[in-house]
VOBATI-544937 format. One record per residue: x, y negated, z negated of N, C-alpha, C in turn. Coordinates in steps of 0.02 Angstrom, whole numbers, plus 32768, in hexadecimal, padded with zeros to 4 digits. Layout:
! VOBATI-544937
XYZXYZXYZ;...
This chain:
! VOBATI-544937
C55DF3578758C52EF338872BC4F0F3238753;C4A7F336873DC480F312874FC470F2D1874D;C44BF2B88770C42DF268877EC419F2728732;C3E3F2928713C3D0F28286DBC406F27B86A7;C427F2B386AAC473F2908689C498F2698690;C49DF24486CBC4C0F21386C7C49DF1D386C3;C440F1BE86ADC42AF1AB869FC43DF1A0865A;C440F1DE8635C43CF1D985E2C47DF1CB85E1;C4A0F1CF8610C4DCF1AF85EAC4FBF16B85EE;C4D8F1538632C4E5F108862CC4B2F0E98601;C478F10185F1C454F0E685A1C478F0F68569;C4B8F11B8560C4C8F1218518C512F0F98531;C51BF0DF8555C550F0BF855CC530F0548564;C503F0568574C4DEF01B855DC4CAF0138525;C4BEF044851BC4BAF03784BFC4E2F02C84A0;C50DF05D84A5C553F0518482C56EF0028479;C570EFEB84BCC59AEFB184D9C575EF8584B9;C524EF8984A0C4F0EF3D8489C500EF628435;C517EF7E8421C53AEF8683DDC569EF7C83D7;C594EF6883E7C5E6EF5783ECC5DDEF0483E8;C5B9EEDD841EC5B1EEB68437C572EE8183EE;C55AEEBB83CBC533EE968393C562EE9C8360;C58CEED9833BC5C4EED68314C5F3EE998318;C5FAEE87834EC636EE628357C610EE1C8338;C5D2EE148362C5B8EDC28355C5BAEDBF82F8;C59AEE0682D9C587EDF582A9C5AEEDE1826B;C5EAEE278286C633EE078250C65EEDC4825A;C649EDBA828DC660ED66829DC645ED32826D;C607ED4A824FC5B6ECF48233C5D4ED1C81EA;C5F6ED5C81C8C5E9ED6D8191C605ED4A8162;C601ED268120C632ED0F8103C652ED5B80C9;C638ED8E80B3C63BEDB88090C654EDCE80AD;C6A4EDEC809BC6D2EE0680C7C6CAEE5680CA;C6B4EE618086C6A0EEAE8079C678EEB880B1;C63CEE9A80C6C611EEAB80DDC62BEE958136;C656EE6F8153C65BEE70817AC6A4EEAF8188;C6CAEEB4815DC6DBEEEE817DC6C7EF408180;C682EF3F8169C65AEF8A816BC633EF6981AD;C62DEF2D81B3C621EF248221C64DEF368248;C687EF398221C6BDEF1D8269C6BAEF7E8283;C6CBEFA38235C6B8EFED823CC687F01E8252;C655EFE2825FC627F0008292C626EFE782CA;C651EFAE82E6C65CEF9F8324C694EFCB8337;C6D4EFFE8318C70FF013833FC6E5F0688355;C6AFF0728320C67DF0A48326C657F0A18360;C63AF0728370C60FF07983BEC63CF05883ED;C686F04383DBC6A4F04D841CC6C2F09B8424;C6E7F0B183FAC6F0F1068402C6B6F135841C;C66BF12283F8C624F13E8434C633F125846D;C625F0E8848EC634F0CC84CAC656F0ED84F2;C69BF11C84DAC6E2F1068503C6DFF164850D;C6BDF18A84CDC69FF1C584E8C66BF1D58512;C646F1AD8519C61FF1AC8545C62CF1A58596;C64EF1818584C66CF16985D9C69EF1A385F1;C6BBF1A885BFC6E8F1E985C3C6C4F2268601;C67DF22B85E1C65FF26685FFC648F255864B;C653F2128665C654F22A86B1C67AF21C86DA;
């Protein structure tokens, strides 16, 4: 893998991780349960991105 690749991939793995990390805060403050569990489903979603990502090096 190149440097540039392994650039883009520790940026899509920071990303990932500051989406996980905002999912989590947000379904925590929700009182609408509907609506906090379509967070929690996008928090097990950018941990599965995350965990593929890392995968690749």
């Amino acid at each position: 893998m190149t440097s540039k690749e392994l650039l883009y991939v520790e940026d899509a793995l920071e990303h990932e991780k500051f989406m996980e990390t905002c999912s989590k805060n947000a379904s925590s403050q929700l009182q609408d349960q509907t609506l906090a569990n379509y967070i929690k489903q996008l928090e097990q979603k950018h941990t599965e991105l995350y965990n593929k990502f890392l995968n690749l090096l």
